[in-house]
N, C-alpha and C positions, 0 to 999 in steps of 0.2 A: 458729658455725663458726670454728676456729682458722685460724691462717692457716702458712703454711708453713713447715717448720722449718728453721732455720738454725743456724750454729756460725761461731765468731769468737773467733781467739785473742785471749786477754786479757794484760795487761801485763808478769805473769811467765809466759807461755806455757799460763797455765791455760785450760781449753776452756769457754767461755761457751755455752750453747744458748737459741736464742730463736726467737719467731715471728716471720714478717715477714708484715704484712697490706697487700695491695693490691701492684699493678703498676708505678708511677709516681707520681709528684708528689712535692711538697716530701717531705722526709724528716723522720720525727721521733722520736726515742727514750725506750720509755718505759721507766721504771726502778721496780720495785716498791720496798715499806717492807721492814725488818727480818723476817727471820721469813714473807714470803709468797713467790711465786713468779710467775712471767710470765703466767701463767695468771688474776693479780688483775684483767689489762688488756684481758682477750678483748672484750667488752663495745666497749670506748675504743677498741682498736686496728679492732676491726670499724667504729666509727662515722667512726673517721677517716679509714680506706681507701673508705668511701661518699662522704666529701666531695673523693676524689682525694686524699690525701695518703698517701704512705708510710710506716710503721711498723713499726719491730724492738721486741717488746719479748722484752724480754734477763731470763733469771734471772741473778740478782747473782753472783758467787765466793761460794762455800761454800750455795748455795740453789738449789730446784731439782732438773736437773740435770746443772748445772754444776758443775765441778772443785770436791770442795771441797780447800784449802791447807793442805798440811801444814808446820807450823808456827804455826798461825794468824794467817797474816797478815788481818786483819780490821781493821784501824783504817781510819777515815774516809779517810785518806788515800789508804789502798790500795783503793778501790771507788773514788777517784775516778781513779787512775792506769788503771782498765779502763775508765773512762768516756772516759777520751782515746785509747784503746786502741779502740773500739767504733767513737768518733768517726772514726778516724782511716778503718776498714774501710768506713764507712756513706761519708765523704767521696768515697772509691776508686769505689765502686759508685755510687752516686748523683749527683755529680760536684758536692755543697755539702754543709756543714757541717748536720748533723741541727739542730734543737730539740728541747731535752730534755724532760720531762714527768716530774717524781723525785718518789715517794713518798716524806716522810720519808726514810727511808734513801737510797734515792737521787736525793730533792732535795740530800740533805748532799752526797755525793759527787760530784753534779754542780755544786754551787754552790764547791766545793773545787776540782775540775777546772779550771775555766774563773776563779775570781779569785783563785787563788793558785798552782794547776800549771802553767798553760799557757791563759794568755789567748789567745781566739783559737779555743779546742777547738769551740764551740756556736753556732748563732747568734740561739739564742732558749732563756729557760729560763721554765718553768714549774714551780715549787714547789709542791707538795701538801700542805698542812696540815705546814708544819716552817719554823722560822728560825732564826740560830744561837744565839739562849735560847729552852730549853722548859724547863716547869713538871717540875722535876726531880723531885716528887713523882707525875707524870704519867707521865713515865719509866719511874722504881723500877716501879710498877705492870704494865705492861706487860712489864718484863723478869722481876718475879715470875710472870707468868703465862707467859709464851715455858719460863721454868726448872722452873716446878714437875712437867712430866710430860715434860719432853724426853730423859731418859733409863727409865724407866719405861714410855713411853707409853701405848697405849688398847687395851681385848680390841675392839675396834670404831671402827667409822666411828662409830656412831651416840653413840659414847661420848665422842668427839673433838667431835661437832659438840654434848651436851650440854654440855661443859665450854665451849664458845664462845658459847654462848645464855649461860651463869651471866655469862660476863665483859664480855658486850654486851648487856644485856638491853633495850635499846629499839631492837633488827635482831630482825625477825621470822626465827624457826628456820626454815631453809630446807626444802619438802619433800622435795626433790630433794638428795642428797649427792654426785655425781658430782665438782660443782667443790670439795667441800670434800676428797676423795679423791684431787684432782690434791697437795694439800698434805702429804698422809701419804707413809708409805711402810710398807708390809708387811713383816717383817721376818722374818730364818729362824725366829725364835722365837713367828711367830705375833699380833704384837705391830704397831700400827701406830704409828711416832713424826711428828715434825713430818720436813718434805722439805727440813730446813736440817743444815749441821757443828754440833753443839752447841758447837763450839768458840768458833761467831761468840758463845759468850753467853761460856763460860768467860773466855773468852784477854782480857776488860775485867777481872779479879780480876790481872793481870799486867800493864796497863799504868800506867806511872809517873807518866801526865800526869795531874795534876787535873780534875773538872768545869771549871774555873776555865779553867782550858790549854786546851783542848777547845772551849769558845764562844770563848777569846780570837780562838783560830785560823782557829773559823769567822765571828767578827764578821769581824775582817779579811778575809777572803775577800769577804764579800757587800759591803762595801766599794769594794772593788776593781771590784765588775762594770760592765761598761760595756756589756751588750748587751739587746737589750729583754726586762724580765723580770713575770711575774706571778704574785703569790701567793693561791692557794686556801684556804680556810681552811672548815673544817667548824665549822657556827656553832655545834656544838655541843663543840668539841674537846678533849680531855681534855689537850692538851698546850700550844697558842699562845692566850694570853690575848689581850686587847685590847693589854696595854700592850706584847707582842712583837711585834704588829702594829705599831703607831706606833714602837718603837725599826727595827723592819726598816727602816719607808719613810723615815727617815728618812737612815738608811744607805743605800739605794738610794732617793734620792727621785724618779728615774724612771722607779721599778718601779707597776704599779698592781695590785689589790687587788680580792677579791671573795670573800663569806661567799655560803657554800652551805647554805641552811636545812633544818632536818632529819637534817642530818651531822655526825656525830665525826669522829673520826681518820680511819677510814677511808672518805674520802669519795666515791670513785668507786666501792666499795662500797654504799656507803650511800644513794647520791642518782646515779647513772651518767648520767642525760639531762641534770641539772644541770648537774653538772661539765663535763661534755664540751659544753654548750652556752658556757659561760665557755672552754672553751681554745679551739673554733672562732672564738669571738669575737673574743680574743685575736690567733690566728693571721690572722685577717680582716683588722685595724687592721695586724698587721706587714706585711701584704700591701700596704697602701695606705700605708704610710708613705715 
């Protein structure tokens, strides 16, 4: 069951759409990875609204469907300037600062938000399988597969969801394509592509900062955070090694840390009772702290 649609302008006036699940309780926001949509977290967002907590989860800028930015504004930066942008709508209504819960993507953008934008934005983060070094071979991969059919796309659903069996091949093919159908989009020519701006892949062939520049900025950031934080990591993950793990906690040493076995990158995906059993827990210990 999805849970209610919602809209909330985003930082340059762009229109964010998301679900909000449940009535009341703590707030908390969940933010999908690169390349999926709000629809990744129906699962989470329903589990969390059973334990009384409140949940928006938001499709990104350019994802979705949500505005996507003309000009491509797509840097890290800018998903986390709608992350304080979101913050700020969720704070209004709800009457406290959300917990985030960021895929990849936007665990980046919210771990930017809150120790380098605007300390203060969150009051709890929860990272998903991302820190600010990842196995940049892990990367490339991932963005080779987002590139290779996003302008082309697929005579079919069924065609979309074989090419994501070749690229995931130990996530059983689902028999059901509905949710994999929230991700496409049909197009006048008959043609189903990804439910993202191709431009979130182009507009990095234009940007002037190095890999180098990019974790500088976001080591710093994770650095800087000072609110209770916990990193999930899919034990099987194509992207956060062991050794990103121990440079994290070491940078946040009073972040704590927990491998989801069974899971890659896409871990609440992959393992959803798991994970969501580590952020109740999580959420539990801030409760009593």
């Amino acid at each position: 069951m999805s849970g209610r649609r919602v809209e909330i302008a985003g930082a340059d006036g762009n229109r964010l759409v998301g679900d909000l699940h449940g009535a009341s309780g703590r707030p908390a926001l969940l933010l999908h990875g690169g390349g999926q949509t709000r629809h990744a977290w129906s699962a989470t967002g329903k589990r969390l609204a059973e334990r009384g907590l409140r949940a928006w989860s938001i499709d990104q800028r350019g994802h979705g469907d949500s505005d996507w930015i003309p000009g491509g504004a797509y840097a890290f930066a800018d998903f986390g300037r709608d992350v304080i942008a979101v913050s700020d709508a969720i704070a209004a209504e709800a009457g406290r600062r959300p917990i985030a819960i960021g895929a990849s993507l936007g665990g980046l953008a919210s771990m930017l938000a809150e120790g380098r934008l605007r300390p203060g934005t969150l009051s709890g983060l929860v990272l998903v399988d991302v820190t600010p070094r990842l196995d940049r071979g892990g990367v490339e991969r991932i963005i080779s597969f987002m590139s290779d059919r996003m302008h082309e796309g697929f005579a079919t659903v069924e065609e979309a969801a074989d090419a994501i069996a070749g690229y995931l091949p130990h996530r059983k093919r689902p028999d059901n394509l509905d949710g994999l159908s929230k991700n496409l989009r049909l197009h006048e020519d008959g043609r189903y592509r990804w439910h993202w701006d191709p431009a979130f892949i182009s507009a990095r062939a234009h940007d002037d900062r190095t890999p180098a520049d990019i974790e500088g900025e976001l080591i710093a950031a994770a650095a800087a955070l000072k609110l209770p934080v916990l990193l999930v990591r899919g034990a099987r993950s194509e992207l956060v090694t062991d050794a990103h793990v121990e440079e994290f906690l070491e940078l946040v040493p009073h972040a704590s840390h927990a491998d989801v076995k069974g899971a890659g990158h896409m871990v609440a995906g992959d393992r959803n009772d798991a994970f969501a059993d580590e952020v109740l827990g999580f959420l539990e210990r801030m409760e009593a702290a």
